[in-house]
MMTF fields as JSON, N, C-alpha, C and O atoms, coordinates in Angstrom:
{
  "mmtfVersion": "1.0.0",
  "mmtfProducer": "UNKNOWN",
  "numBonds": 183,
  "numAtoms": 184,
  "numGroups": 46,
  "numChains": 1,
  "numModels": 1,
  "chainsPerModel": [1],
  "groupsPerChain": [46],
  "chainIdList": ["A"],
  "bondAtomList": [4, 2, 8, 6, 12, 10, 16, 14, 20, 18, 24, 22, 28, 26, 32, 30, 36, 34, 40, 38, 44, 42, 48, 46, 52, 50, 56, 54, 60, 58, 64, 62, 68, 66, 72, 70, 76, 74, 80, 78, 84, 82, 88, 86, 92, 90, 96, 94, 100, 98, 104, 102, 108, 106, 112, 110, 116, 114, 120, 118, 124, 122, 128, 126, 132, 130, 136, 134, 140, 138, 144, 142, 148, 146, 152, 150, 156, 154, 160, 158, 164, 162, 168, 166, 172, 170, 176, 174, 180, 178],
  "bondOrderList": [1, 1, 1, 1, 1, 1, 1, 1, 1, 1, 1, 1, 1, 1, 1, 1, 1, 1, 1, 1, 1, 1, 1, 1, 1, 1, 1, 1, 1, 1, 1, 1, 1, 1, 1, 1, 1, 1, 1, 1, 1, 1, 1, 1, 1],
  "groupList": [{"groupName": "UNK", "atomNameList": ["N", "CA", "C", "O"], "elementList": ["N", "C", "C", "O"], "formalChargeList": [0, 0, 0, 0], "bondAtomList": [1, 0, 2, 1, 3, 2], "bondOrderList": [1, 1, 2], "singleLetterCode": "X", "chemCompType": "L-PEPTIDE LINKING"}],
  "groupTypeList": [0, 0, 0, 0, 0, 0, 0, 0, 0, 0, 0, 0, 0, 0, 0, 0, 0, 0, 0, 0, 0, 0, 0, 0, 0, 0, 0, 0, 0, 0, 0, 0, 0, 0, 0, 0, 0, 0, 0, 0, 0, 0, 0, 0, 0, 0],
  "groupIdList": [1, 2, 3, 4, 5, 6, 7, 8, 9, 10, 11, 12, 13, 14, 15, 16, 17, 18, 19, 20, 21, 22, 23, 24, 25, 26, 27, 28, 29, 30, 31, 32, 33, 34, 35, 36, 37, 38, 39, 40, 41, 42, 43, 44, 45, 46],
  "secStructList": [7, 6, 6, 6, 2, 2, 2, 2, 2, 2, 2, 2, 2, 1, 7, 2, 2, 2, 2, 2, 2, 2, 2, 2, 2, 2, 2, 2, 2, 2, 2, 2, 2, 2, 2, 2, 2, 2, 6, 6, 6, 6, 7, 7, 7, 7],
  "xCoordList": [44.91, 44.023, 44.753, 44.23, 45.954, 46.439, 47.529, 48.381, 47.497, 48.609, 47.192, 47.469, 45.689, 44.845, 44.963, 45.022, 44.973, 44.446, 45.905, 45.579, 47.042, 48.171, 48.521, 49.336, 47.583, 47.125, 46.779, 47.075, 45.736, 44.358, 44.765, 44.327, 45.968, 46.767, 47.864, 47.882, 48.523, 49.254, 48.617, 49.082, 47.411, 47.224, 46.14, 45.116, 45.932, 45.172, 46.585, 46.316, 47.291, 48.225, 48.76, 49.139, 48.863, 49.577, 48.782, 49.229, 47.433, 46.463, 45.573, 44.514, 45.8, 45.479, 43.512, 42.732, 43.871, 42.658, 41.4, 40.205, 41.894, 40.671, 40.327, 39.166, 41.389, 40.988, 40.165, 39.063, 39.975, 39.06, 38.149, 37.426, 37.772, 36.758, 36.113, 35.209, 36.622, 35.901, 35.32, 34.118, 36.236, 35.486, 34.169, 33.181, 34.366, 33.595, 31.954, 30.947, 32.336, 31.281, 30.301, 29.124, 31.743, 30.892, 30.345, 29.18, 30.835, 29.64, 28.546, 27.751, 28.534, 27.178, 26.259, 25.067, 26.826, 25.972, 25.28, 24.094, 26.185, 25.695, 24.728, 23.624, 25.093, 23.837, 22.428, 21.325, 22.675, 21.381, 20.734, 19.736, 20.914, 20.37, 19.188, 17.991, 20.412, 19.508, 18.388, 17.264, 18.692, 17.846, 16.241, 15.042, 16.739, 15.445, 14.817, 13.594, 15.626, 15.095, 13.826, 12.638, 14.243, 13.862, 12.541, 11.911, 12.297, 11.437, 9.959, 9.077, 9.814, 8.893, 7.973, 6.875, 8.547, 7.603, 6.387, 5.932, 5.793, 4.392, 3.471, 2.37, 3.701, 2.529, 1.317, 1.529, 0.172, -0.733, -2.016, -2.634, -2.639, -3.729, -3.703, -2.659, -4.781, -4.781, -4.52, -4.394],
  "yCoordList": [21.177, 20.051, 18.851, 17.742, 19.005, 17.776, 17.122, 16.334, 17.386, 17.215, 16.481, 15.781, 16.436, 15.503, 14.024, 12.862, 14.305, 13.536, 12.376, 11.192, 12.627, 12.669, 11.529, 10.607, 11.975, 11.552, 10.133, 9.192, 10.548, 9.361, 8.326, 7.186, 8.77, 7.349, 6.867, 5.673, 7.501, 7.045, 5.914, 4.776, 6.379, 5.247, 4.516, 4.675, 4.06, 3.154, 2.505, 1.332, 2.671, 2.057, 1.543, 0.375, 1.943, 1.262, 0.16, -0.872, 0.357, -0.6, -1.223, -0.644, -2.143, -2.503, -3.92, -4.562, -3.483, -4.387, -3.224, -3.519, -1.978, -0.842, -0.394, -0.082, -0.335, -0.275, -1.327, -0.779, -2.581, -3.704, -3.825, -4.767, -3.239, -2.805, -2.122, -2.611, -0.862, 0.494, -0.089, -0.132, -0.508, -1.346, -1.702, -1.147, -3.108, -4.04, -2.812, -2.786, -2.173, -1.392, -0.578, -0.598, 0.251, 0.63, -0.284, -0.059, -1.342, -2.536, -3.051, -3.564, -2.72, -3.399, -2.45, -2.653, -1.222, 0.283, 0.489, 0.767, 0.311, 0.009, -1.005, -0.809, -2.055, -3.489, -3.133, -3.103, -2.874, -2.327, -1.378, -1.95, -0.393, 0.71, 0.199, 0.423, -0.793, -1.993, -2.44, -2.044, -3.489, -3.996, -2.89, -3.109, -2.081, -1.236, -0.638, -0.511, -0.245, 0.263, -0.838, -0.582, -1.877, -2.969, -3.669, -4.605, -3.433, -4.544, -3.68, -3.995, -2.594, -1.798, -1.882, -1.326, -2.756, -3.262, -3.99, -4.01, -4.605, -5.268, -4.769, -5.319, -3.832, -3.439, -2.507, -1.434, -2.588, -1.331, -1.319, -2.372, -0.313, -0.077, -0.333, -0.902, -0.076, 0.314, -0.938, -1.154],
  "zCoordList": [-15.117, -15.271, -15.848, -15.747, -16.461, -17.328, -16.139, -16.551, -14.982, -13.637, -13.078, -12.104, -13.428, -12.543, -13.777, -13.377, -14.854, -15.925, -15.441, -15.36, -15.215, -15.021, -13.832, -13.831, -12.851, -11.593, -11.36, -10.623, -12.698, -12.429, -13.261, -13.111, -14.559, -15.32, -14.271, -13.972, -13.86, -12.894, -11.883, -11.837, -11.007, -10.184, -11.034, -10.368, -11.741, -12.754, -13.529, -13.788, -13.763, -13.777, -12.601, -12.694, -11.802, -10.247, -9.98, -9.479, -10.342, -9.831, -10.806, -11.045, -11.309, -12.469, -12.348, -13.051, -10.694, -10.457, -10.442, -10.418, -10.46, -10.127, -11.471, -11.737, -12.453, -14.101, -13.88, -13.839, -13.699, -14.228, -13.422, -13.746, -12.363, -11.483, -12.513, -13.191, -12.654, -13.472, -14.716, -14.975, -15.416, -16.734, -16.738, -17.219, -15.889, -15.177, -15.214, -15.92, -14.338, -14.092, -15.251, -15.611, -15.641, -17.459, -18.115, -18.443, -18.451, -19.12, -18.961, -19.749, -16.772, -16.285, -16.295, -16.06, -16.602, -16.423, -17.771, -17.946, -18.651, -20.672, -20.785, -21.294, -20.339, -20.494, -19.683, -20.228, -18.294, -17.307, -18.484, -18.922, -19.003, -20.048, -20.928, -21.108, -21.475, -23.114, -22.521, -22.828, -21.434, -20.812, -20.222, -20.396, -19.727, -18.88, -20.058, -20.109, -21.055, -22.324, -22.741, -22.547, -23.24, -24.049, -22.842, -23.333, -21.972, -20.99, -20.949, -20.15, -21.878, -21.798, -22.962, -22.963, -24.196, -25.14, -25.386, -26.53, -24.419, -24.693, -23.722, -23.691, -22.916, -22.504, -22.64, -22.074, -23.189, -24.003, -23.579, -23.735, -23.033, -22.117, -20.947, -20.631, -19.681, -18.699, -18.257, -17.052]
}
């Protein structure tokens, strides 16, 4: 398993635009969360 881990630094290093893709993505995936969380506060009764 440490020959995949191995793998996946290797071409994330080769490609340094797909690390900042991936990033990119974890942040918009963390914020979407807050947001869907939080938009559910004022509504009460039918």
């Amino acid at each position: 398993m440490s020959d995949d881990n191995i793998d996946v630094r290797s071409q994330l290093k080769n490609h340094p635009k797909l690390l900042s893709a991936l990033f990119g993505l974890l942040v918009l995936l963390s914020q979407s969360g807050a947001v869907a969380a939080g938009s559910h506060g004022g509504t009460f009764g039918p």
